[in-house]
C-alpha positions as a Markdown table, in Angstrom:
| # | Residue | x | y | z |
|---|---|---|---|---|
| 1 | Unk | 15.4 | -4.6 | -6.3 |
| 2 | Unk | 14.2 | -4.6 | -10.0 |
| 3 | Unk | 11.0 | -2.9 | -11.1 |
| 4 | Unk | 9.8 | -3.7 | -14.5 |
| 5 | Unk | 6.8 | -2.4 | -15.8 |
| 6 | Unk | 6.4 | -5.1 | -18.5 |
| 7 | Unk | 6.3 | -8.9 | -18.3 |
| 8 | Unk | 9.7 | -10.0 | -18.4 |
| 9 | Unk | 11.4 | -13.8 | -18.0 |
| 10 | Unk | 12.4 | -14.6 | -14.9 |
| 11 | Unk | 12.7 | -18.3 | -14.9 |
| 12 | Unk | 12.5 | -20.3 | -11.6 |
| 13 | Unk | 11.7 | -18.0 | -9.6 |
| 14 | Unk | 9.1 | -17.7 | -6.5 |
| 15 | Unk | 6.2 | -15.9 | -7.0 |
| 16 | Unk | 3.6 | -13.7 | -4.7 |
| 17 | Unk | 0.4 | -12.8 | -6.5 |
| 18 | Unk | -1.3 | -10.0 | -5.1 |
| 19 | Unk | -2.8 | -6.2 | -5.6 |
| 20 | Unk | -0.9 | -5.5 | -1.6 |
| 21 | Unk | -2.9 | -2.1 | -1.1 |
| 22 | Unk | -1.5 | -1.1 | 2.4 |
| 23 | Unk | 0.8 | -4.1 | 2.9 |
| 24 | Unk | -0.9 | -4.9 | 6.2 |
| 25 | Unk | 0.0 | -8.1 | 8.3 |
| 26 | Unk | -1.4 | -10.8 | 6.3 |
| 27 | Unk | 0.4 | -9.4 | 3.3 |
| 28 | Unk | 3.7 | -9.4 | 4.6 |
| 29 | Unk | 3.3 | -13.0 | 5.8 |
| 30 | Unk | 3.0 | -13.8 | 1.7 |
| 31 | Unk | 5.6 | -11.7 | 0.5 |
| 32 | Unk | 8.2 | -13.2 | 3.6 |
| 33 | Unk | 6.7 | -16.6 | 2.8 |
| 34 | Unk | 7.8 | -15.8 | -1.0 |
| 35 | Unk | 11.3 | -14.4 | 0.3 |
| 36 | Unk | 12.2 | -18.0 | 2.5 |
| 37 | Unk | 11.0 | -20.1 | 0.1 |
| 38 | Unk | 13.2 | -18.0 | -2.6 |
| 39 | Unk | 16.3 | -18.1 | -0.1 |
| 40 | Unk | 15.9 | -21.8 | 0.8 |
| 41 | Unk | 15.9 | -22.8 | -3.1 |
| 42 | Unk | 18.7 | -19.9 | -3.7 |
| 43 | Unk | 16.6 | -18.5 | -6.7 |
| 44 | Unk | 14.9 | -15.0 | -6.6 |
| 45 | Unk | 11.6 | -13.6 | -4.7 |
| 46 | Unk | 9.5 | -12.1 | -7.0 |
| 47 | Unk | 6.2 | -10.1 | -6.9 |
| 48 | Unk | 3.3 | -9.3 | -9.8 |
| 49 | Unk | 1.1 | -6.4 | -8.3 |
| 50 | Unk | -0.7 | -3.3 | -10.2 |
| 51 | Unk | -0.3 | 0.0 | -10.6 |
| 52 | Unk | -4.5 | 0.6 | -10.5 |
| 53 | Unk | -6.4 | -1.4 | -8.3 |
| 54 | Unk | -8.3 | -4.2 | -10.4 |
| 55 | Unk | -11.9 | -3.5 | -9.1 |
| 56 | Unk | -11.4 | 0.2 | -10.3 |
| 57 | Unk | -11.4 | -1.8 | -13.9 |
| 58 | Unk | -13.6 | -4.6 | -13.8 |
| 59 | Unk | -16.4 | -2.4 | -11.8 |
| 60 | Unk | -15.6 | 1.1 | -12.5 |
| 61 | Unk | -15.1 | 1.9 | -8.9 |
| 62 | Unk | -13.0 | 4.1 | -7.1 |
| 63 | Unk | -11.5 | 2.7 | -4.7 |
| 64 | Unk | -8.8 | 4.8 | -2.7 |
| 65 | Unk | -5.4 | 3.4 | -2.1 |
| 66 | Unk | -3.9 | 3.2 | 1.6 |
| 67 | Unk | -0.6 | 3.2 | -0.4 |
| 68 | Unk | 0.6 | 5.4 | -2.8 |
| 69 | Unk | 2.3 | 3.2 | -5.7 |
| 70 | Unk | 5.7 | 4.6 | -4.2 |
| 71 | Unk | 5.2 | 3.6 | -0.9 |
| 72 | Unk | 4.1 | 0.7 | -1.9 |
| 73 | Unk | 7.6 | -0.1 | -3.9 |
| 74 | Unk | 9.7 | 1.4 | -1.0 |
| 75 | Unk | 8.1 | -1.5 | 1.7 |
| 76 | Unk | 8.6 | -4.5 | -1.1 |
| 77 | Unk | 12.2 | -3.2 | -1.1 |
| 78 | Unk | 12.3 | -3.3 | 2.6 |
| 79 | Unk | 11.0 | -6.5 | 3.1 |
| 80 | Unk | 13.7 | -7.9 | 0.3 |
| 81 | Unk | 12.0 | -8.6 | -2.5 |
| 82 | Unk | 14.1 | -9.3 | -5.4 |
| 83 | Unk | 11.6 | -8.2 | -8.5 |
| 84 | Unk | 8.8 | -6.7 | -9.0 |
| 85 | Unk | 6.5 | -7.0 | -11.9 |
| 86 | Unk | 4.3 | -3.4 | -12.0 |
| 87 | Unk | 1.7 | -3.8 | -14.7 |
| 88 | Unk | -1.6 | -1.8 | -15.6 |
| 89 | Unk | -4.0 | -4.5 | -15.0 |
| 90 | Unk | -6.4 | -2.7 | -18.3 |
| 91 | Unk | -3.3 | -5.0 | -20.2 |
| 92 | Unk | -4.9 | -8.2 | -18.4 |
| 93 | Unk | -8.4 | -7.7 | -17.0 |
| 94 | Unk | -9.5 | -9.9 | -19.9 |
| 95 | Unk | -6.9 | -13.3 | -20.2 |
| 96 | Unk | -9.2 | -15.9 | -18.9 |
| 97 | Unk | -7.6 | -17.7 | -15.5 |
| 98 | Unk | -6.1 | -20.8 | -16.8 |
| 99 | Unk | -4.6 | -18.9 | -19.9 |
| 100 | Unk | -2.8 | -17.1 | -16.8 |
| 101 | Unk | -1.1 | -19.3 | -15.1 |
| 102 | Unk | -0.2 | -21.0 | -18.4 |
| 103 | Unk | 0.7 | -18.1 | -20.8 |
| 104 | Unk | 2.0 | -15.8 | -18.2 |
| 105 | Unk | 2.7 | -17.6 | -14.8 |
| 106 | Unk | 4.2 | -20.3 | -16.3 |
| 107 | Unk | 5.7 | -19.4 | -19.8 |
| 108 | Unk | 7.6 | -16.0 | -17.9 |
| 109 | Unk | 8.5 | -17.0 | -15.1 |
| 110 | Unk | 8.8 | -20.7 | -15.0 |
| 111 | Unk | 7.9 | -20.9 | -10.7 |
| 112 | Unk | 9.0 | -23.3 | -8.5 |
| 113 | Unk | 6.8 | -21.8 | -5.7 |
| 114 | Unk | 3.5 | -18.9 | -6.1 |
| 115 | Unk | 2.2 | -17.5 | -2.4 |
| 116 | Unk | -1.0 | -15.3 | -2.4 |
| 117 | Unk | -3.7 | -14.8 | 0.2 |
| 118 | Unk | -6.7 | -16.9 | 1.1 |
| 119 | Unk | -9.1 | -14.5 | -1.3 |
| 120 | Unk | -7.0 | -14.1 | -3.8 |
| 121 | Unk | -8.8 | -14.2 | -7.3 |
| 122 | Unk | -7.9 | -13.4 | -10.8 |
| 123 | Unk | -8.4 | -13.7 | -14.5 |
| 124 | Unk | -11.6 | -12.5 | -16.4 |
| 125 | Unk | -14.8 | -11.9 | -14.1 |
| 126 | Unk | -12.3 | -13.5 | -11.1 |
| 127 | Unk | -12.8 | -16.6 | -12.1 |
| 128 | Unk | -9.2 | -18.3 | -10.5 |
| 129 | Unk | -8.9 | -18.7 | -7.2 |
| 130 | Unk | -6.9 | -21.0 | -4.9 |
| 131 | Unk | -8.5 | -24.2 | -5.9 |
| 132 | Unk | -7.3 | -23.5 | -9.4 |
| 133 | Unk | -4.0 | -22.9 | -8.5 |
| 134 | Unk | -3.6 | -25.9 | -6.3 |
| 135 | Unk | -4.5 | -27.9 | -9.5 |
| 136 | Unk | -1.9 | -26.3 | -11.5 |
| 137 | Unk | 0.7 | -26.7 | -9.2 |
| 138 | Unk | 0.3 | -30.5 | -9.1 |
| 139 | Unk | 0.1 | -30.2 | -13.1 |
| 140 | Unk | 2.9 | -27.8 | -13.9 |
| 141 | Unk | 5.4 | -28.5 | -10.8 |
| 142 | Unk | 4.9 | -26.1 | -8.7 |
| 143 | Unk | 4.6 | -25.6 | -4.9 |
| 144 | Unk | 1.6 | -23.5 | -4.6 |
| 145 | Unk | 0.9 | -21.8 | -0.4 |
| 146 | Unk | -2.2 | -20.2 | 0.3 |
| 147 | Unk | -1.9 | -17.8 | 3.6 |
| 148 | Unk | -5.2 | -18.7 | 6.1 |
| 149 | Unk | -6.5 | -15.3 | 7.3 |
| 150 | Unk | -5.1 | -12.8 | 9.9 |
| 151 | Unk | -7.6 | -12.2 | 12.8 |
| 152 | Unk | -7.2 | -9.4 | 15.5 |
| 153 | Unk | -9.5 | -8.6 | 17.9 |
| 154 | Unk | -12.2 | -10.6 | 16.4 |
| 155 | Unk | -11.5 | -8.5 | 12.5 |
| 156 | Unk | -10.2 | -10.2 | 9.6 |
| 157 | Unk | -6.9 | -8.3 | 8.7 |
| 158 | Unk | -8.2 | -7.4 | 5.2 |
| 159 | Unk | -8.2 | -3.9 | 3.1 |
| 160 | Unk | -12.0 | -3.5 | 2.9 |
| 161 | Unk | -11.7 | -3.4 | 6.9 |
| 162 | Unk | -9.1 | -1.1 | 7.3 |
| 163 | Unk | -10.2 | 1.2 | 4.5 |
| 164 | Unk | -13.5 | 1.9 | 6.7 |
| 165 | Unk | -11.3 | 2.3 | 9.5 |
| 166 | Unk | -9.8 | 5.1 | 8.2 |
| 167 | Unk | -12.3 | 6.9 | 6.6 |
| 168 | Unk | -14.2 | 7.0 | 9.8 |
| 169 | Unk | -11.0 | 8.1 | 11.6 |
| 170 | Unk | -10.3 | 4.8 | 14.0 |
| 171 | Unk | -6.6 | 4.9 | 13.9 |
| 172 | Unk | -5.9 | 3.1 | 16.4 |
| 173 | Unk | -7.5 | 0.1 | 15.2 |
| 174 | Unk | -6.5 | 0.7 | 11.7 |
| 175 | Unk | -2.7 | 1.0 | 12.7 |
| 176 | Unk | -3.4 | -2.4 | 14.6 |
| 177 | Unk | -4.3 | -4.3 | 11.6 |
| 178 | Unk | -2.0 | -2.2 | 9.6 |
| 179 | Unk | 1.1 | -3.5 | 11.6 |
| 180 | Unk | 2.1 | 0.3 | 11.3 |
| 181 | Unk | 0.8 | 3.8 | 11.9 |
| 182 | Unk | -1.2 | 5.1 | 8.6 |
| 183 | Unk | 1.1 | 7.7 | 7.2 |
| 184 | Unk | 1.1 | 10.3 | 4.4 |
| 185 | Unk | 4.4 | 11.7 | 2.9 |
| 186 | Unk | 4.8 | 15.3 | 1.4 |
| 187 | Unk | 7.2 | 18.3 | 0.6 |
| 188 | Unk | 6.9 | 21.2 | 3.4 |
| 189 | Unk | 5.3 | 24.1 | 1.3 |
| 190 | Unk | 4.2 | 28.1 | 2.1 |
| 191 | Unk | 1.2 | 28.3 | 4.0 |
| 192 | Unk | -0.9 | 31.7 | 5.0 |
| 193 | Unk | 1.1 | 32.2 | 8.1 |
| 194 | Unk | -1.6 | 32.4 | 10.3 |
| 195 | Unk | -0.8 | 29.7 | 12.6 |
| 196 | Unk | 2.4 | 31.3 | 13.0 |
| 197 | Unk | 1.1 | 34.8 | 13.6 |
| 198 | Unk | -1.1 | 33.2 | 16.5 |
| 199 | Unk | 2.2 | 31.3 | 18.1 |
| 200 | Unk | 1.8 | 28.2 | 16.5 |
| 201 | Unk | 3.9 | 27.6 | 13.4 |
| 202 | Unk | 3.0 | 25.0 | 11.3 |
| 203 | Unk | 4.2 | 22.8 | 8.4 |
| 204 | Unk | 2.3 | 22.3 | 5.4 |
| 205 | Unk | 2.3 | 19.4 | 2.8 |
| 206 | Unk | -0.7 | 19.2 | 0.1 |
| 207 | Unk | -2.4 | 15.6 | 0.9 |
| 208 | Unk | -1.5 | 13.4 | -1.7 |
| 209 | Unk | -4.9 | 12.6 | -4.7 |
| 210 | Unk | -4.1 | 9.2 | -4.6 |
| 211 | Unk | -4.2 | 8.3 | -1.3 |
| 212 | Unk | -7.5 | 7.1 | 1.0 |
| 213 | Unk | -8.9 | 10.1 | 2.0 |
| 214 | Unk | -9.4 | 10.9 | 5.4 |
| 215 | Unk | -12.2 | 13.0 | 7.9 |
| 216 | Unk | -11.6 | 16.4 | 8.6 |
| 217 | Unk | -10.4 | 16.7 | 11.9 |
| 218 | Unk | -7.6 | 17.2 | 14.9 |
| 219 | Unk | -5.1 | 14.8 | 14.8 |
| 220 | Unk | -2.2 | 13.4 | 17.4 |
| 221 | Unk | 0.8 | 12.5 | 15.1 |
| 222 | Unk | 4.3 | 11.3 | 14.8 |
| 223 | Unk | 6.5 | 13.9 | 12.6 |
| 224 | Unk | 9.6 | 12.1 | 11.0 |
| 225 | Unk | 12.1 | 14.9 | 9.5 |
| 226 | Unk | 15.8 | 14.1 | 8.6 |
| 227 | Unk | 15.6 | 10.8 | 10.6 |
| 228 | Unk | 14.3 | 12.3 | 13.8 |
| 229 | Unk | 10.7 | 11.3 | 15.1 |
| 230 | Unk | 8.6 | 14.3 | 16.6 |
| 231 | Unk | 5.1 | 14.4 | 18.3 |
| 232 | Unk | 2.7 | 16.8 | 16.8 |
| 233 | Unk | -1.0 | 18.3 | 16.2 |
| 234 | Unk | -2.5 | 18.2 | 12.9 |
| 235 | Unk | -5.5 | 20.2 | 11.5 |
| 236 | Unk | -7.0 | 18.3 | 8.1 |
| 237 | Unk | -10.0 | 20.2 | 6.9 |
| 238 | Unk | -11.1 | 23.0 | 3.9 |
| 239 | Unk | -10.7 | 26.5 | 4.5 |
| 240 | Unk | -12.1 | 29.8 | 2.7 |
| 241 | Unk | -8.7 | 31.4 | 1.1 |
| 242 | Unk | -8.9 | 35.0 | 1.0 |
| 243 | Unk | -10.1 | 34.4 | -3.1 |
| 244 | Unk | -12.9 | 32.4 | -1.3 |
| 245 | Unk | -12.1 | 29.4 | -2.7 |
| 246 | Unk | -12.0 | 26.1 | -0.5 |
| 247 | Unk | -8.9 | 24.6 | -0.1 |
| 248 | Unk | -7.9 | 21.3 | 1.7 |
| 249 | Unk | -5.7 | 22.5 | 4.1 |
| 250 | Unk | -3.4 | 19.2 | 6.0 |
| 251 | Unk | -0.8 | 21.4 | 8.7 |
| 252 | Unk | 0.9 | 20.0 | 11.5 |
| 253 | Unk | 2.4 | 21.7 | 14.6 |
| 254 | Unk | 5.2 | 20.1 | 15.9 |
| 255 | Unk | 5.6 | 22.1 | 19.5 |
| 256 | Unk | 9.2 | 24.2 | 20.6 |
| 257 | Unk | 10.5 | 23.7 | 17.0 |
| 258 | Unk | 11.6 | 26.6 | 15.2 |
| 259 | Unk | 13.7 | 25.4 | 12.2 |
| 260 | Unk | 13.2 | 26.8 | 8.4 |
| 261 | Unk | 12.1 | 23.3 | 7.0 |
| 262 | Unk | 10.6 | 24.8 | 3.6 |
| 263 | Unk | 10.8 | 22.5 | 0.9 |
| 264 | Unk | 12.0 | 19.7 | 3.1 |
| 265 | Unk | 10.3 | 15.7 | 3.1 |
| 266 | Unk | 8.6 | 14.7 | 5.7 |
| 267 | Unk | 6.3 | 11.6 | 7.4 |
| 268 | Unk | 3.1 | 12.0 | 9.1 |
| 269 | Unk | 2.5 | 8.7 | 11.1 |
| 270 | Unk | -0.9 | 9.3 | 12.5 |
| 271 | Unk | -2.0 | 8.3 | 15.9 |
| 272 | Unk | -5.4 | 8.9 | 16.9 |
| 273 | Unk | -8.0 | 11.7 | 16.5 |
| 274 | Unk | -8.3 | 14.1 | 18.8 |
């Protein structure tokens, strides 16, 4: 896979248009959509995504991302993306929406197919949308597929939903919409050894900035080390240091293991709150 963090020509290729924070199920229907129609024309699948989310610009929000830019790259290679166009969107916020498609969908990349999601929306004040692009691939020769919504359990699969899933600490309905278990990834680092002085050892990671933050709490999770999967308890909280400053603190116990895994990676998949 090819990540470029310019606009680059990449002539008949097909496209999926999309910000893809947490890559949930009605993403991956776009990006695998882009991937056939790609293998069926034997031409490449390629994505244009961001690496800040748009309404952080055009609103000044804040909005938390489920994925960290990283993981985000890692699942696109999974999936088999080709290319992957990674631009800061403060480079674009203001090209109107037909000067998009024509000066930048078109001119760079020459599509014979574009796949986004039913609420997709872009250029200045989001004033594209699927209509538009519908008109533009009858004008410019393009296939243009728009994804209908993905509904489970009576929710429409959508980041907004999932976001205040996890912020309230519904995992299992999160990871349901998801298509996956919610993780966070991190080096194991030195903790205060107290755990360990009460008969519970426990791995550290700092919780990464740039990821949706989560409640404090007691967790059930799934501990992948070295390609092996182990259940474990996680404490996520603040704690006084002994400099009385508060510290978030994000530990898991992973019970009978005993190895020296300082300074190793490792993936928290979490389960449910306990």
């Amino acid at each position: 896979m090819q990540i470029y963090d310019e606009l680059t020509y990449i002539n008949n290729t097909s496209l999926a248009l999309g910000f893809f924070d947490g890559l949930h199920l009605g993403h991956k229907v776009v990006l695998k959509n882009a991937i056939k129609i790609a293998k069926k024309n034997k031409v490449s699948s390629t994505v244009i995504t961001f690496v800040n989310h748009p309404l952080n610009i055009l609103y000044n929000q804040n909005i938390e991302q489920i994925l960290t830019v990283d993981e985000k790259l890692n699942v696109f290679k999974e999936l088999g993306i080709d290319n992957v166009i990674l631009l800061d969107f403060k480079d674009i916020s203001h090209i109107r929406a037909k000067d998009y498609i024509e000066n930048i969908l078109v001119k760079y990349f020459s599509p014979i197919a574009i796949t986004t999601g039913f609420n997709y929306s872009f250029g200045y004040k989001k004033e594209g949308n699927s209509e538009l692009l519908k008109e533009a691939a009858a004008f410019y020769n393009f296939k243009y597929y728009e994804i209908p919504p993905f509904v489970i359990n009576g929710d429409i699969v959508s980041c907004s939903v999932i976001r205040n899933k996890l912020q309230l600490g519904n995992f299992v309905d999160a990871n349901k919409l998801l298509g996956y278990n919610f993780f966070v990834s991190g080096t194991v680092v030195h903790g205060d050894k107290i755990a360990s002085k009460l008969g519970f050892p426990s791995a550290n990671i700092v919780y990464p900035e740039d990821k949706i933050k989560i409640p404090e709490g007691v967790y059930f999770v799934q501990v992948k080390l070295d390609d092996i999967t182990y259940n474990g308890v996680l404490n996520h909280g603040y704690c006084v240091t002994k400099e009385s400053t508060e510290i978030l603190k994000t530990e898991v116990h992973i019970p009978y293991f005993n190895k020296d895994i300082y300074g190793k990676s490792i993936k928290i998949s979490f389960i449910t709150k306990l």
